[in-house]
C-alpha positions as CSV (number, residue, x, y, z in Angstrom):
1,X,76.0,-20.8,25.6
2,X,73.2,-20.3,28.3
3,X,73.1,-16.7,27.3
4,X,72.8,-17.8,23.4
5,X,70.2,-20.9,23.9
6,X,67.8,-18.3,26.4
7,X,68.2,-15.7,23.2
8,X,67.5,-18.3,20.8
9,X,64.0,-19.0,22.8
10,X,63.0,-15.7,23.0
11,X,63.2,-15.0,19.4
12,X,61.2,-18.1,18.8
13,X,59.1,-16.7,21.3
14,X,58.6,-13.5,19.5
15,X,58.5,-14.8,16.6
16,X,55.1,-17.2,17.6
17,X,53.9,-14.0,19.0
18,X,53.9,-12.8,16.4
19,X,52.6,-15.1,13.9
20,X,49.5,-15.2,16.8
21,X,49.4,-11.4,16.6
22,X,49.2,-11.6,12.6
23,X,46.4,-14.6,12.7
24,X,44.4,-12.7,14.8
25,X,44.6,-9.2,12.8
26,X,43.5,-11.4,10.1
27,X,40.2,-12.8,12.0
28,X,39.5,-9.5,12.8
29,X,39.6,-7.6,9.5
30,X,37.5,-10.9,8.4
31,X,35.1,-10.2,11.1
32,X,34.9,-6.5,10.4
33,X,34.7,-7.5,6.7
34,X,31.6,-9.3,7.5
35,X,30.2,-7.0,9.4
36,X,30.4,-4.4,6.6
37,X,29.1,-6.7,4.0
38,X,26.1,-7.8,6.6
39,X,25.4,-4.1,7.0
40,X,24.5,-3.2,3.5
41,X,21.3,-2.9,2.1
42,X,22.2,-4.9,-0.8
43,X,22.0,-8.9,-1.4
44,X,26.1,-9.8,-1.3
45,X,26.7,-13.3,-3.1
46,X,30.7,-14.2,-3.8
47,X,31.5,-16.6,-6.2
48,X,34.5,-18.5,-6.8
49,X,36.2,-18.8,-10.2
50,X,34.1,-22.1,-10.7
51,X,30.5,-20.1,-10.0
52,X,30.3,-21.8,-6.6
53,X,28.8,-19.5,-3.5
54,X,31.8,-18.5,-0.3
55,X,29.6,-16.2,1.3
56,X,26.1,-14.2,1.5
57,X,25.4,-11.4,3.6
58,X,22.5,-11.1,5.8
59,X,20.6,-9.2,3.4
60,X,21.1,-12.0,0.7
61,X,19.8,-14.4,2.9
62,X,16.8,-12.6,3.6
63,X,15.9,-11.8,-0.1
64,X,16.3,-15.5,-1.1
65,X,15.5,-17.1,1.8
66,X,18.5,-19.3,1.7
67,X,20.7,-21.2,4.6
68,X,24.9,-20.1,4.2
69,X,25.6,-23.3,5.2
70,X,23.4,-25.5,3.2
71,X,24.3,-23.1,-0.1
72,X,28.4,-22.7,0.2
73,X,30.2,-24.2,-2.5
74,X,27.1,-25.1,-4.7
75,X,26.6,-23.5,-8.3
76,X,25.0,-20.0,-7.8
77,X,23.3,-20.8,-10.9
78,X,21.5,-23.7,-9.0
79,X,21.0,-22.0,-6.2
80,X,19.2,-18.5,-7.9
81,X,17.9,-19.4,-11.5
82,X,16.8,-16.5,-14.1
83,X,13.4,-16.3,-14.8
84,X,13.8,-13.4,-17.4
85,X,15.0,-11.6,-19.4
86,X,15.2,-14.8,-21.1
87,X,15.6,-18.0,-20.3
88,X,18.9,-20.0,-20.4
89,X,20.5,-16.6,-19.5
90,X,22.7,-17.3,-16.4
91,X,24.1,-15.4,-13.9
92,X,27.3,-17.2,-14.7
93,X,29.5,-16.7,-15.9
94,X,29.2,-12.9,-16.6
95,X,28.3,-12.2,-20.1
96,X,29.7,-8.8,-20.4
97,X,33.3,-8.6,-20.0
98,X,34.7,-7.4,-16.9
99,X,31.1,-5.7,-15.4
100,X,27.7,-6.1,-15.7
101,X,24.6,-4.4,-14.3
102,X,21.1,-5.5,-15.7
103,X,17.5,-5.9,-14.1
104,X,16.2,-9.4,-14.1
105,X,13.9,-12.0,-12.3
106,X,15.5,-14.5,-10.2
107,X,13.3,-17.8,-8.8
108,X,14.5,-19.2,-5.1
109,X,12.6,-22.2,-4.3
110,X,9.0,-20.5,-4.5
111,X,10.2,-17.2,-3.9
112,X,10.8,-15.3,-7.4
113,X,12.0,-11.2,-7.0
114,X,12.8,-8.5,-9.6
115,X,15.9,-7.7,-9.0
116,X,19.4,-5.4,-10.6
117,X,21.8,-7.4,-10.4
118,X,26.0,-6.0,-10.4
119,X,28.7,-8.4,-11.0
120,X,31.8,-7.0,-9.3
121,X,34.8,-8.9,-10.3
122,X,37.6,-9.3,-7.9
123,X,41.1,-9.5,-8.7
124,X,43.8,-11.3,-6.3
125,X,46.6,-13.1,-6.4
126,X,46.8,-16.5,-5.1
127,X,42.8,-16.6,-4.2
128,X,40.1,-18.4,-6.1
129,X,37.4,-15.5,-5.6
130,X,36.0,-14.6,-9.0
131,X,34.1,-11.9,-7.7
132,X,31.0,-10.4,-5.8
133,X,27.2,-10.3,-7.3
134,X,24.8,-7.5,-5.5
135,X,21.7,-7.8,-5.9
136,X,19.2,-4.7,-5.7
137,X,15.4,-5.9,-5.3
138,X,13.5,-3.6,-7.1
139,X,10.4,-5.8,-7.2
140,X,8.3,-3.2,-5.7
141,X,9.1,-0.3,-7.8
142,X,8.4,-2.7,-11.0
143,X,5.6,-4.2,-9.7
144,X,3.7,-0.8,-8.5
145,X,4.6,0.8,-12.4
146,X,3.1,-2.9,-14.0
147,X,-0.1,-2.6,-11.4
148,X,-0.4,1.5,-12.1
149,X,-0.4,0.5,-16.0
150,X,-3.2,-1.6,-15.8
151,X,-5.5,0.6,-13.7
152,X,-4.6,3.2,-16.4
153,X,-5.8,1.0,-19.0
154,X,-9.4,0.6,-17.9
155,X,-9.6,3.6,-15.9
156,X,-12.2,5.6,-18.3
157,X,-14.3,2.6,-19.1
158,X,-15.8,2.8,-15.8
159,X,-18.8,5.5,-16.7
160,X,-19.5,4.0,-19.8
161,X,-19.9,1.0,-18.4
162,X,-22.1,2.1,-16.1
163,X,-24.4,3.4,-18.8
164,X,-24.6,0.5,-20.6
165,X,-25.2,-1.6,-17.6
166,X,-28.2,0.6,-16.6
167,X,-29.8,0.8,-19.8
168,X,-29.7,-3.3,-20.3
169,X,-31.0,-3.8,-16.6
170,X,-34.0,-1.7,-17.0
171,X,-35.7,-3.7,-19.7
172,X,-34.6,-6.3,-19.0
173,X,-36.3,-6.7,-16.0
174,X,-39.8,-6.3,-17.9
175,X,-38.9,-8.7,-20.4
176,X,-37.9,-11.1,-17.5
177,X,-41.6,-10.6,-16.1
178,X,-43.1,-10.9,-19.2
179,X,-41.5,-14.4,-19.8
180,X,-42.6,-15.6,-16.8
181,X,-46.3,-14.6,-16.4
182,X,-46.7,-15.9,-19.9
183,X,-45.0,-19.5,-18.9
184,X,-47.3,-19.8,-16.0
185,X,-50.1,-19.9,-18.4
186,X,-48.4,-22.5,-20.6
187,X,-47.4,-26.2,-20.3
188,X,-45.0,-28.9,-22.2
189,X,-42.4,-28.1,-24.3
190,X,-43.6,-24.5,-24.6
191,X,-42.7,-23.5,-21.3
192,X,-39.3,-25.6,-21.2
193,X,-38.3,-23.2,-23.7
194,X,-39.6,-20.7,-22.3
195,X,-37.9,-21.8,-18.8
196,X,-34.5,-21.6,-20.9
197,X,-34.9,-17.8,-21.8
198,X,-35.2,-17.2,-18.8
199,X,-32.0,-19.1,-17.5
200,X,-30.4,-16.9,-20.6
201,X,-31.7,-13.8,-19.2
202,X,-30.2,-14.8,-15.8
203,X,-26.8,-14.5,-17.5
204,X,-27.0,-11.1,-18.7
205,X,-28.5,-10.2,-15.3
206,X,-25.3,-11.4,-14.0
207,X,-23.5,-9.5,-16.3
208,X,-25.1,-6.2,-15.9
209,X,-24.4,-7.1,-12.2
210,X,-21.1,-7.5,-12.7
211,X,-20.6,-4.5,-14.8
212,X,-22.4,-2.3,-12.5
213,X,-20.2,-3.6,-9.8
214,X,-16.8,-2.6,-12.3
215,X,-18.2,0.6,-13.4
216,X,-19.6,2.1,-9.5
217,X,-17.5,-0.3,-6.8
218,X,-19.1,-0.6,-3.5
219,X,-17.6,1.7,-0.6
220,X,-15.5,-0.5,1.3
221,X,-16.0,-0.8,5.4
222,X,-12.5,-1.4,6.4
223,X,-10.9,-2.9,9.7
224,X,-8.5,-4.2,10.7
225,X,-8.0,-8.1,9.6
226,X,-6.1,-10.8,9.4
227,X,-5.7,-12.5,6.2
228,X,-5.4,-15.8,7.4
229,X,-8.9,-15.9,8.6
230,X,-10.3,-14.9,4.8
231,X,-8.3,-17.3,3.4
232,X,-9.5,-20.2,5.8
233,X,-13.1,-18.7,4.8
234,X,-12.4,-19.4,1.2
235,X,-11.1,-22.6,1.7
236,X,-13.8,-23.9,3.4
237,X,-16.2,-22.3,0.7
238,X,-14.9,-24.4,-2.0
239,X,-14.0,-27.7,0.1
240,X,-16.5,-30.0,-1.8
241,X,-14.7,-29.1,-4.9
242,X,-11.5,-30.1,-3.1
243,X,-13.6,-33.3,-1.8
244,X,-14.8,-34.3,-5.3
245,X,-11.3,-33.1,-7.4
246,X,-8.1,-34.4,-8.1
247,X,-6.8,-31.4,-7.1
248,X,-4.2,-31.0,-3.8
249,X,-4.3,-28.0,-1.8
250,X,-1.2,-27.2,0.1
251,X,-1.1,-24.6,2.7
252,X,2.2,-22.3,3.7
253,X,0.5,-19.7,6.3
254,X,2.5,-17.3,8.4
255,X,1.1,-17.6,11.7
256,X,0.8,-14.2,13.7
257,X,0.7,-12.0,10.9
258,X,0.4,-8.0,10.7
259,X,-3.4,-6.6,11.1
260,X,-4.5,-4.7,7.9
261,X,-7.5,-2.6,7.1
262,X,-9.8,-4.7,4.9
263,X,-13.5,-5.1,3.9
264,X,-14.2,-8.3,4.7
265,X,-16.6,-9.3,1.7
266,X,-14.6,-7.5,-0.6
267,X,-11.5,-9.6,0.5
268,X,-13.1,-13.1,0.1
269,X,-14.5,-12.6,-3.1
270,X,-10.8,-10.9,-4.6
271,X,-9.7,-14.4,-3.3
272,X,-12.3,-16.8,-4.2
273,X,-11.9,-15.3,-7.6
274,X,-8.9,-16.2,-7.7
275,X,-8.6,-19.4,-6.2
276,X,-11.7,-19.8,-8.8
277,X,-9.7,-19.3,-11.8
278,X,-6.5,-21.3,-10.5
279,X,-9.3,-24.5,-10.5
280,X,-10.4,-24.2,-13.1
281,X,-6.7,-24.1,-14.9
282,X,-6.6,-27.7,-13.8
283,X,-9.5,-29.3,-14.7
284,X,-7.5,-33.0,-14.6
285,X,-5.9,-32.4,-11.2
286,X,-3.0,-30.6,-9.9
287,X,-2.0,-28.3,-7.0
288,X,-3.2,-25.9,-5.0
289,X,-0.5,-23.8,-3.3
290,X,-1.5,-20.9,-1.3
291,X,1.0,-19.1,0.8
292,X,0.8,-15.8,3.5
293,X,3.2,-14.2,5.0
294,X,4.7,-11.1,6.1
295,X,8.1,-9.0,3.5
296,X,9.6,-6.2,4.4
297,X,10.5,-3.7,1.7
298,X,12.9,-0.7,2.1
299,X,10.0,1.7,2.1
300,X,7.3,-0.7,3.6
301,X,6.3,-3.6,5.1
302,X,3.4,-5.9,3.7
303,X,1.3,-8.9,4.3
304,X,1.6,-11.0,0.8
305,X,-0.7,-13.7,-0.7
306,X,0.1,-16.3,-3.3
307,X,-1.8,-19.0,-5.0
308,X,-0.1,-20.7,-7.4
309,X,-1.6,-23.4,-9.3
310,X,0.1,-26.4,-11.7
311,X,-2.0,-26.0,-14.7
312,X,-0.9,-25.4,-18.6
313,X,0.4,-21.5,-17.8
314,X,-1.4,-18.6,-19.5
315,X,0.2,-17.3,-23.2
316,X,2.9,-14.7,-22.3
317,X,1.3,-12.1,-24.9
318,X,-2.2,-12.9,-22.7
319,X,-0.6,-11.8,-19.6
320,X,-0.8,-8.4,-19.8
321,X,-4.2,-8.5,-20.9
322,X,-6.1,-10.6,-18.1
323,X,-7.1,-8.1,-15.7
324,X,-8.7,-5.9,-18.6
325,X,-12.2,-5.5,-18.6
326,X,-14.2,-7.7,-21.3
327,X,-11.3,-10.0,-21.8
328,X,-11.5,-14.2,-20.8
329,X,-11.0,-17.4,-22.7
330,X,-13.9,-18.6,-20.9
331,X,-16.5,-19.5,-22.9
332,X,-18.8,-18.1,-20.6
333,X,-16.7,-16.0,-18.8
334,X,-18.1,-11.9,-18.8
335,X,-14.3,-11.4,-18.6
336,X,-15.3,-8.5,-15.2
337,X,-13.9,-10.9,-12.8
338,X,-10.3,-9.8,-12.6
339,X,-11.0,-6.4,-13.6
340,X,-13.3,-6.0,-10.2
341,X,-10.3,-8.2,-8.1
342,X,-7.7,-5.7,-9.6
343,X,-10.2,-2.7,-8.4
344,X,-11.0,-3.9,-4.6
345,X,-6.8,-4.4,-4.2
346,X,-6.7,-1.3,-5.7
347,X,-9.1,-0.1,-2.9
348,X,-7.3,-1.8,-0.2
349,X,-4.0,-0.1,-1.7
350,X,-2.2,-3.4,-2.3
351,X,-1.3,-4.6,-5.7
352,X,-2.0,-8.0,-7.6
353,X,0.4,-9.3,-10.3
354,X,0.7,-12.7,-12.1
355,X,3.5,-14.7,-13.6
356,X,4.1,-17.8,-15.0
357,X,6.0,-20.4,-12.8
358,X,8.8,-21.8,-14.3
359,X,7.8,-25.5,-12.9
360,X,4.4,-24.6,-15.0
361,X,1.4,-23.1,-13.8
362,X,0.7,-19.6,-12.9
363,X,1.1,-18.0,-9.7
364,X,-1.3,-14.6,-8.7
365,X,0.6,-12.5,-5.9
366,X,-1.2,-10.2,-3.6
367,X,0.5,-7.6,-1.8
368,X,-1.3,-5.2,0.7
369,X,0.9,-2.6,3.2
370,X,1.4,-2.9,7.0
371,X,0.2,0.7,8.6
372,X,2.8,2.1,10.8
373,X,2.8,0.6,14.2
374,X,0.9,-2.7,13.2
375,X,4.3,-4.5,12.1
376,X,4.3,-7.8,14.3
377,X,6.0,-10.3,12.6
């Protein structure tokens, strides 16, 4: 009997061994699992059958910018909405079949990326998976072909711009001195009108500026900057109209960002532009959000600006056609203002590109590269 009961324990003894032995091969193909998934270059988001997150790999946490623990077991559609192709397409459930691979652009929080995305489905018994979404983030590829499309556009109006601008300029300046020796010899209503050619004349001086500036760009002086500190110039620049609007301005500034080469000048006026134009989309209030920070690409690293504004959005069919020369919806606008922003990012060897916000607005993205060695962040 003693020999039977001490056989009987050791083969409950084994058998907890194991049972511990198997638990513990488990954890560690889990772990190895993980560390596969959190290896890849790809974004790794698995679903449930319901759509609702398990797991994200340390790449898909980067891309989106989200928490595991604050996302598991919510909606992926919640959590990363489609922009385009259209909306109301969802990334869930799949819409073709089995498989799916298509590009698209995905918005989390304020971040919003071009991506391919590849549903995976996953087939096992007794386990609510549904399968694996990877994400690819082509955002850089597309956005350099969109950027290289428009500088293709406008690229040979350049010297005949420059013709026209010089042969306005020059007689115009002798009309201009006509006007005004003649108005200092008159008095009353006379010169008042004469007062308001010349304030007309001032305009097309500021066009042919402006045109001169499109068609022969200023060679840039470039050193190494920090983007925050042009931004805060900017700011300050137009803080009356901040002052004396109903417009907020909300700041989201990396601190300690990478140094890039930069002309100064050329900077602040590419932004003030901007910031202009996002101001002026909200001429009964809004907000102001400008953000900087640092994004590392698989080829690159950069330092990004965004300003995103609340206003009515600009026409989709417009979009492709704001940076052209000649083109506004201003009234007043010579339409150059863009065109010369596109040129001096162009110089700098970033890229600009706009969309419109889902939330409503529009937001302009900057995107300049890190040189080799000058990655700090």
């Amino acid at each position: 009997m003693e020999n039977e009961g001490r056989m009987e324990s050791d083969r409950r003894a084994g058998g907890e061994e194991a049972s511990m032995n198997e638990t513990t091969l488990i954890e560690t193909d889990r772990g190895f699992a993980r560390m596969l998934l959190d290896a890849l270059d790809s974004g790794i988001v698995a679903v449930d059958t319901a759509g609702k997150i398990l797991f994200l790999n340390r790449r898909a946490q980067e891309l989106f910018g989200l928490d595991p623990e604050e996302v598991r077991q919510r909606p992926v559609t919640e959590i990363l909405q489609v922009r385009a192709p259209a909306r109301g397409t969802s990334l869930w459930p799949p819409e073709i079949g089995e498989s799916m691979t298509r590009e698209m652009v995905l918005s989390s929080g304020d971040r919003e990326l071009t991506v391919e995305a590849r549903w995976l489905p996953v087939v096992r018994e007794e386990n609510d998976l549904g399968g694996i979404l990877a994400f690819e983030d082509i955002t850089e590829a597309v956005g350099e072909l969109e950027f290289q499309r428009r500088l293709d556009r406008f690229a040979s109006i350049g010297n005949l711009s420059a013709v026209i601008a010089h042969e306005i300029r020059n007689p115009l300046t002798g009309v201009r001195t006509t006007i005004q020796f003649v108005g200092s010899k008159m008095e009353g209503e006379l010169r008042t009108d004469l007062e308001d050619v010349i304030k007309e004349l001032d305009r097309i001086e500021q066009f042919t500026t402006d045109l001169l500036q499109f068609a022969r760009p200023k060679t840039l002086e470039k050193r190494p900057g920090d983007v925050n500190e042009v931004m805060e110039k900017v700011l300050d620049t137009l803080s009356a109209h901040f002052e004396h609007s109903e417009v907020q301005l909300k700041r989201d500034s990396q601190t300690e960002l990478p140094r890039i080469p930069m002309d100064f000048d050329a900077m602040h006026q590419v932004l003030l532009n901007i910031i202009r134009n996002a101001l002026e989309a909200m001429p009964d209030g809004g907000t102001l959000k400008v953000t900087t920070s640092s994004r590392r690409y698989r080829s690159r690293t950069a330092v990004e600006i965004a300003v995103s504004d609340t206003g009515s959005g600009i026409e989709e069919e417009m979009l492709d056609r704001i940076f052209d020369p000649f083109f506004t919806t201003k009234p007043s606008g010579t339409g150059l203002g863009l065109s010369i922003s596109l040129q001096l990012v162009q110089e700098h060897g970033g890229r600009i590109n706009v969309r419109n916000r889902s939330q409503g607005g529009v937001t302009f993205r900057l995107s300049f590269p890190v040189p080799i060695g000058e990655d700090a962040s």
